[in-house]
Structures are given as structure tokens and as C-alpha cells.
C-alpha positions in Angstrom: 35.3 59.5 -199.8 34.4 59.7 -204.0 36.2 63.0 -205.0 34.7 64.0 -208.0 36.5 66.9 -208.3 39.8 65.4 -207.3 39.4 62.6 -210.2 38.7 65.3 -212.6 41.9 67.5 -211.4 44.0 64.7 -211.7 42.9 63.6 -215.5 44.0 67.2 -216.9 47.3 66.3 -215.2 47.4 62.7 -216.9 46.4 64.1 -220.5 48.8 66.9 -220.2 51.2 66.2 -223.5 49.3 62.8 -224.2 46.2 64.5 -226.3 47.0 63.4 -229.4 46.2 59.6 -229.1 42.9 60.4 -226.7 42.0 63.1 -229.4 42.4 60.4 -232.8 40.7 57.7 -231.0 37.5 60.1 -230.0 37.5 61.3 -233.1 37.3 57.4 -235.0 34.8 56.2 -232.6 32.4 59.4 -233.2 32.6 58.7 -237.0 32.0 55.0 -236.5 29.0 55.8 -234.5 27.9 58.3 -237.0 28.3 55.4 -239.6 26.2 52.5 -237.9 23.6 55.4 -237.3 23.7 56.8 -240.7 20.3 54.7 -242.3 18.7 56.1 -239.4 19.5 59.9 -239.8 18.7 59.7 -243.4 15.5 57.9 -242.7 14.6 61.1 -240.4 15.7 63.7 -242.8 13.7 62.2 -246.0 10.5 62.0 -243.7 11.0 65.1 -242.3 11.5 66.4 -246.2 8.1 65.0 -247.4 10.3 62.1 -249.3 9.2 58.5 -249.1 13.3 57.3 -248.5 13.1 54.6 -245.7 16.2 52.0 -244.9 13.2 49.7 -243.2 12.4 45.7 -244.8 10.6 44.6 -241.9 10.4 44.3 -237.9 12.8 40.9 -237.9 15.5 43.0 -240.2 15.3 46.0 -238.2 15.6 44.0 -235.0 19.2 42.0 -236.6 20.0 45.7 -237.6 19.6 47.0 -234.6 21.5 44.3 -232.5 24.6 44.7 -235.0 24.7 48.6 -234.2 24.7 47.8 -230.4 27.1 45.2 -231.3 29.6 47.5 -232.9 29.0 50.7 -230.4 30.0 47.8 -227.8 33.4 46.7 -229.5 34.1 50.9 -229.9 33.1 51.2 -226.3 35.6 48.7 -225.1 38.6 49.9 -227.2 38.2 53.4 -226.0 37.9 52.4 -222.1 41.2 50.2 -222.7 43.1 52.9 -224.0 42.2 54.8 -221.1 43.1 52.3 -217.9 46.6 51.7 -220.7 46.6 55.6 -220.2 46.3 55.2 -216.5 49.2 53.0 -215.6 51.4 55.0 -217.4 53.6 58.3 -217.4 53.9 58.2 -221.5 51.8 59.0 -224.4 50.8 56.0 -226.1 50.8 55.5 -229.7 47.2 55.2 -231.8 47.8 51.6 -232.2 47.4 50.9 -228.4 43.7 52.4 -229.2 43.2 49.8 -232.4 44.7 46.5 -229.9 41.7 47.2 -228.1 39.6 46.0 -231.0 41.0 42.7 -230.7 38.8 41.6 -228.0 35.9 42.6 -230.4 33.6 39.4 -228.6 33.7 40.8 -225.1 32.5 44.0 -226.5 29.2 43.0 -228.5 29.0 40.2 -225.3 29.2 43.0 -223.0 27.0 45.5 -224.1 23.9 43.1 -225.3 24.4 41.6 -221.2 24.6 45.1 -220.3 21.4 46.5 -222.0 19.6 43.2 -221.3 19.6 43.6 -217.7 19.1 47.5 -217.7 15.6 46.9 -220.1 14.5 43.7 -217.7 15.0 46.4 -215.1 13.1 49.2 -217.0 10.3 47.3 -217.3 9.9 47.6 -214.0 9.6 51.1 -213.6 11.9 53.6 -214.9 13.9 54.1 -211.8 15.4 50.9 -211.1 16.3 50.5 -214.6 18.2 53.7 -213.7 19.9 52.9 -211.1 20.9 49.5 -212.6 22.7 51.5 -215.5 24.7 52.6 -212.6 25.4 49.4 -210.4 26.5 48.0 -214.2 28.1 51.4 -215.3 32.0 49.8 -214.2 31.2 46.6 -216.4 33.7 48.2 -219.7 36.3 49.2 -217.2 36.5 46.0 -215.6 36.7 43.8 -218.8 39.3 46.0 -220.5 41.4 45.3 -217.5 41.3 42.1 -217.2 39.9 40.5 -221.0 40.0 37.6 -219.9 37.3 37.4 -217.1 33.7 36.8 -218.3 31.0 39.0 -218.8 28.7 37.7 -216.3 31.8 37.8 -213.4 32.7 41.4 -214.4 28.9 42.8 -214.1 29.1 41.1 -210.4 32.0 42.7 -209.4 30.7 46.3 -210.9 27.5 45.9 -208.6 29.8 45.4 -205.9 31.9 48.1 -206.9 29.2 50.4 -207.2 27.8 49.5 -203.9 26.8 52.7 -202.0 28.8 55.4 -204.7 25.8 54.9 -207.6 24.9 58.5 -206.5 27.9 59.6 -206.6 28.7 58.5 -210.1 25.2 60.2 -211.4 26.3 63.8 -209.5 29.2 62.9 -211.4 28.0 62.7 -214.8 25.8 65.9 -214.1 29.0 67.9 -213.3 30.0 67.1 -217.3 26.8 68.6 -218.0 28.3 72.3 -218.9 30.4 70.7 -221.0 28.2 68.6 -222.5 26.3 71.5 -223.2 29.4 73.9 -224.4 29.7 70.8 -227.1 26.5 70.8 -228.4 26.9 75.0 -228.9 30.4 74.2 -230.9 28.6 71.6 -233.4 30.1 68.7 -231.5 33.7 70.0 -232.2 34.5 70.1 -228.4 33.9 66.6 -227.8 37.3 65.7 -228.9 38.2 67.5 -225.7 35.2 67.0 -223.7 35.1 63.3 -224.3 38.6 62.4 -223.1 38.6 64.7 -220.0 35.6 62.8 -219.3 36.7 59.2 -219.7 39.9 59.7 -217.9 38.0 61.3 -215.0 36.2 58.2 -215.1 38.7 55.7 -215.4 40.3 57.4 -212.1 36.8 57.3 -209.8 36.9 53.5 -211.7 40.2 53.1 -209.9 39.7 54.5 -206.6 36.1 52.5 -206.3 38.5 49.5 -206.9 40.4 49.9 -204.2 38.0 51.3 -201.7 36.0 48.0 -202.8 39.4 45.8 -202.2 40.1 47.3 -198.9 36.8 46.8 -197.4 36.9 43.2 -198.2 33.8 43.0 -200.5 36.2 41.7 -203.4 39.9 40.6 -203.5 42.1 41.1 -206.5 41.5 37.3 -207.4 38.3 37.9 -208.4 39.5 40.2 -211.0 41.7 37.7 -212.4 44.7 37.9 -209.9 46.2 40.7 -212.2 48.7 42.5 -211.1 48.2 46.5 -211.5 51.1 48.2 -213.5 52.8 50.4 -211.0 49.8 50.3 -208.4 50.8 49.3 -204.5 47.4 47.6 -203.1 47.5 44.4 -205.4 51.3 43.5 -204.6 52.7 41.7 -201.4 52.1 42.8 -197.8 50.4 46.0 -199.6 47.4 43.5 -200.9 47.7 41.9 -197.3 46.9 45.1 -195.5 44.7 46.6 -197.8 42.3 43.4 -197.0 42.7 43.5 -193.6 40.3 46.8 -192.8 41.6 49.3 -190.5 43.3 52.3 -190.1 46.3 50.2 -191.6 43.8 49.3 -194.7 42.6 52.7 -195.4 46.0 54.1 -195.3 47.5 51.5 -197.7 44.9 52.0 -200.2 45.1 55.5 -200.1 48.6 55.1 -200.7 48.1 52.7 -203.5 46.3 55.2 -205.3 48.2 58.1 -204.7 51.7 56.0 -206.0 49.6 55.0 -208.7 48.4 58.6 -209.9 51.9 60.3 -209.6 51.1 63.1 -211.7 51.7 65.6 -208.7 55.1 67.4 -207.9 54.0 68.4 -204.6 56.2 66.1 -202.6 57.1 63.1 -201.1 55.6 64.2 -197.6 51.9 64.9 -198.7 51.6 61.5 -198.7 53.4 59.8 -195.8 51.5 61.7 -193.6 48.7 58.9 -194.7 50.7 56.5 -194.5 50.5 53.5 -191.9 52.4 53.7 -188.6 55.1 51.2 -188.9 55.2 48.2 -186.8 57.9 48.3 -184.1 59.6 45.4 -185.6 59.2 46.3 -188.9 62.4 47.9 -190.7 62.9 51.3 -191.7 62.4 51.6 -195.7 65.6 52.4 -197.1 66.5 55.1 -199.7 66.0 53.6 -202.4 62.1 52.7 -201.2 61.3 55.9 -200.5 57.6 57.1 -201.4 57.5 58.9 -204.6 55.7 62.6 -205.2 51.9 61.4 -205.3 48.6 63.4 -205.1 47.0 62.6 -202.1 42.7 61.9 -202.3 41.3 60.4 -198.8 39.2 57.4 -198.6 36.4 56.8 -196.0 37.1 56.4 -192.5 38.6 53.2 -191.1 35.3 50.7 -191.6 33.2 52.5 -193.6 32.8 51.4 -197.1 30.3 54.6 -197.8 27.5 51.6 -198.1 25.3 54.4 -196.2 24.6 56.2 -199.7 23.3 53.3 -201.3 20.1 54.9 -203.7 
């Protein structure tokens, strides 16, 4: 099942005492963005003033212009998801410089975003709907690239379709439920986005996550097709874990349920919240020792054994 609210719960608990690096990075990418959108605001406020101050020298110009902006929101966009699945597989705050390494892979970002808005205006031409819901089937594209820099652009907006597969609904209820916020932000001068958008991106990074490994345990992608990356700390992408979690099942679901809950760890309620999903042991198998034992974990079910939620498809 997407849990919304559960994602949400669980990124207060992740940026609990880690603020300051979420906060610094917000704050550079909304002044780069007011930056590359500055000849545009002037533009408006001279015309709006009765004065005849325009930044335009022709369609061709405004068209390069205009690509470079998208270019350079896409390279911001990338470095801030990064520092957010970085924030993910880790207990520790990170340091600002872990938000500026995500600039290094500056060519998947303007590659990423021009694919990206490419597709979504093809499918806009259409009507306005589908090029809606495409947003949304391409909406884990960022995510998916940060993780793995390596893979291509093309791959990576594959495996967010299939990610997305049956849950784009559930993403856009999610995006509405920001809409207080959203709205709070716009009432403070814009001032609360530098806690808005981090609770935000984290909440996303966590439904980015579990969509993962729902999409990994119902056998619609493997953790090859991501690279073959291990995930820092996470259980479904290691050994007879990966195995199960590919297998389908009431096995499957339990293990990646498991793997996410390990992987979150930001809850103190105890070991046995989440053994209770665990799989049943095979009568052969050995008993885990102490030193294996299952770590406090926040527990967040997935679908029943089978279902990959493909029914909610819009």
C-alpha cells in the first residue's frame, strides 16, 4: 500500500538534527532559480511600469535562453534529489559539500530535464491530460539518476514508468497534501520554503524508495536494471534478501517490507514491530543468531502477496 502519510511521518524523523544542510542547499537552489529567472521578472515589472525595458533580441535567442535556464534548473534539480537519497541511507547529517558533489554530474541534469520536458510537451499536445499524467509516470526520473549516475537517461525514464505503474494517483493526492503548506509559504513571502521544501523532498525520496521495492518484489524490474548497485544499509538488493524479494509471495512481500523498514530505522519502537512481518523461516533454515538480530525499524505495509496495486493505474 503507498502510505503517504507514513512517508511524510518518517521524513520529520530523518531531518530531525540534520536541517542545516537540507536548509543551505534549499536556500542556494531558490536563489539560483531566481537568478536564471531574473531577465524575465524585470521584463514583467518594466512592462507592467509603463517602461520600454525588455531582455528579448529575437525568437532564435529567446529559444537558446530558454533551453539554458531549463538546463541549469535541471543540474539544481539533480544535486538537490542526490543529497536527499545521500540523506536517506544515512543516520548522520551530511556536510554542504555532499549537496555541491551533486553538481558534478551537471550533463545528466540538463540531459535529464530537456528528455523529461520533451516527452511531457509531445504528450501535451495531445491533450492536456495525458501530458499530465506523463509528468507523473516520468516524475521518479531525478531520483533514479541520482542513484545510480551512471545509467542513461533514456533507461532511467523506463524504469520510472514502470515504477510509477498503478501509484501515479497516488503521487498526485500526494503532492495535493503539500498544498497547505504550499499555501502557508506563499503567506510567509516564501520564507517557509526552507522548511517546506525539504520536508517535502524527503517525503518524496521515501514514497521514491518504497515504489522501488514494491516494483522489485513484483518482478517488473530487478536491481540490475538500476545498475546492479547495492543500497547502502537496505536488505532487498543483498543476497537471499534480493532472491526472495523477486520471487513474489507472501515471502516477497514480507522481505521487502522488511527491507524498507531496516532501511528507514528512524523508529525506537522496537525490534518486534517488525518481525511480526517478517517471513516464516524455513524448517531447515537456521535460527539468526544474536548478533543478526533485526534492528528497531518503522514498520509501513505493502500490498498483499500478488498485487502490485497495478489496479489504480489513471
Amino acid at each position: 500500500m503507498f502510505d503517504r502519510v507514513e512517508y511524510k511521518r518518517i521524513a520529520k524523523k530523518q531531518l530531525k538534527g540534520r536541517w542545516k544542510t537540507p536548509i543551505l542547499a534549499t536556500l542556494c537552489t531558490l536563489v539560483l532559480m531566481m537568478i536564471i529567472s531574473a531577465p524575465e521578472i524585470v521584463e514583467g515589472w518594466t512592462e507592467s511600469a509603463g517602461t520600454a525595458v525588455s531582455f528579448s533580441y529575437g525568437t532564435s535567442v529567446e529559444g537558446l535562453t530558454g533551453i539554458i535556464m531549463l538546463g541549469i534548473s535541471g543540474i539544481a534539480a539533480l544535486a538537490y534529489t542526490k543529497l536527499f537519497t545521500d540523506l536517506w541511507k544515512t543516520r548522520d547529517a551530511l556536510p554542504f559539500s555532499a549537496f555541491l558533489a551533486g553538481f558534478s554530474h551537471w550533463l545528466k541534469g540538463v540531459l535529464g530535464i530537456l528528455w523529461l520536458y520533451l516527452w511531457v510537451f509531445l504528450w501535451t499536445l495531445l491533450f492536456f491530460i495525458p501530458g499530465f499524467v506523463k509528468a507523473y509516470a516520468y516524475s521518479q526520473l531525478f531520483f533514479i539518476i541520482a542513484e545510480n549516475p551512471k545509467i542513461s537517461v533514456r533507461r532511467a525514464m523506463k524504469l520510472s514508468i514502470e515504477l510509477t505503474r498503478g501509484y501515479k494517483g497516488e503521487l498526485f493526492i500526494m503532492d495535493l497534501s503539500f498544498l497547505g503548506w504550499m499555501l502557508l509559504t506563499v503567506l510567509t513571502g516564501g520564507i517557509l520554503s526552507l522548511y517546506v521544501m525539504p520536508y517535502m523532498q524527503m517525503s518524496k525520496t521515501n514514497a521514491y524508495k518504497m515504489l522501488k521495492a514494491m516494483a522489485i518484489r513484483s518482478g517488473r524490474v530487478s536491481e540490475s536494471d538500476f545498475g546492479g548497485q547495492v543500497e547502502g544499509g537496505s536488505g532487498f538488493a543483498s543476497g537471499a534478501q534480493d532472491t526472495a524479494a523477486q520471487q513474489g509471495g507472501g515471502q516477497s512481500a514480507a522481505t521487502a517490507q522488511d527491507a524498507y523498514s531496516r532501511q528507514d530505522g528512524w523508529d525506537t519502537a522496537g525490534a518486534e514491530d517488525v518481525t511480526a512481518y517478517e517471513a516464516p523461516q524455513a524448517a531447515d533454515s537456521p535460527a539468526p543468531s544474536e548478533q543478526q538480530a533485526v534492528p528497531p525499524a518503522d514498520v509501513i505495509n505493502l500490498p498483499p502477496p500478488g498485487s502490485d496495486g497495478s489496479s489504480s493505474e489513471i
